[in-house]
C-alpha positions as CSV (number, residue, x, y, z in Angstrom):
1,X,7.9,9.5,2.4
2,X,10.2,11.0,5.0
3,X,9.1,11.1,8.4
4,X,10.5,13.9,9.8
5,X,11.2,14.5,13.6
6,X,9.1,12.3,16.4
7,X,5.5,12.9,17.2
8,X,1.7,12.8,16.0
9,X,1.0,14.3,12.5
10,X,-1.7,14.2,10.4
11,X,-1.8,12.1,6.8
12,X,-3.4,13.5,4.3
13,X,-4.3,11.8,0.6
14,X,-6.0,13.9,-2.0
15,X,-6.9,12.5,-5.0
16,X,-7.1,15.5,-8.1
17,X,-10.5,15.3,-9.8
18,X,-10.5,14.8,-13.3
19,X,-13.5,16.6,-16.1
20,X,-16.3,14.4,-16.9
21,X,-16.2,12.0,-14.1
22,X,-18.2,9.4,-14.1
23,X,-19.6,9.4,-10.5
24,X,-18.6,12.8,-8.6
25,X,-17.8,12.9,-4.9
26,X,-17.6,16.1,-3.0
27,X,-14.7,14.8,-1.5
28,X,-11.8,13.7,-2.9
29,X,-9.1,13.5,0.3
30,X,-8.9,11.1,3.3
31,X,-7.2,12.3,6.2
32,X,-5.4,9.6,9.4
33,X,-4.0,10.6,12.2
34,X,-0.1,9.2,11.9
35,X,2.0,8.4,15.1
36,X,6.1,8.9,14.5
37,X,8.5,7.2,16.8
38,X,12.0,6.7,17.2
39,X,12.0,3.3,18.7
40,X,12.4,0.7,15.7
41,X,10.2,-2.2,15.9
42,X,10.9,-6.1,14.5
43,X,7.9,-7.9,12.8
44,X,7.1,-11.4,11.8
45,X,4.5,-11.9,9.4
46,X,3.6,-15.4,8.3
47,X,0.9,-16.5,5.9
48,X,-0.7,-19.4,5.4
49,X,0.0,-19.5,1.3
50,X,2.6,-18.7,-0.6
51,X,2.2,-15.3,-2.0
52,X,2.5,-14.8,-5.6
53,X,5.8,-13.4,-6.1
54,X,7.3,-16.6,-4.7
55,X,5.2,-19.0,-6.7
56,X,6.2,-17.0,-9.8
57,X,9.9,-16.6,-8.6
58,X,10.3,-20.2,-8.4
59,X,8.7,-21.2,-11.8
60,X,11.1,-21.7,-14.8
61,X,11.3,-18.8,-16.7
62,X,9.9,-20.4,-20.2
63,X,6.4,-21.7,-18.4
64,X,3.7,-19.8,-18.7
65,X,1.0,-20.1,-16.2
66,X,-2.7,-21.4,-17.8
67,X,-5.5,-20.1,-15.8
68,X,-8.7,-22.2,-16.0
């Protein structure tokens, strides 16, 4: 997504409906209001478990993980 020039947009996500659907809605888009800046920001984010990518990363290629 490109963000274009500085300033407050609107975000807009419209999902297409499909025949037959199971349960219809009447609406099918969610709109946020979307705040562009110039200034760039730094973030930490630390969790308190490993996330999955890195559990799977460091796993030998040949395992395969059992679920139980």
């Amino acid at each position: 997504m490109e963000a274009g020039e500085a300033g407050e947009v609107k975000l807009t996500l419209t999902i297409p409906k499909t025949p037959n659907e199971r349960y219809p809605r009447k609406q099918h888009a969610a709109e946020a209001p979307l705040s562009v800046r110039k200034e760039q920001l730094k973030v930490l984010v630390i969790e308190s478990f490993p996330r999955w990518e890195y559990r799977y990363r460091e796993m030998p290629s040949n395992a395969i993980p059992v679920s139980r």
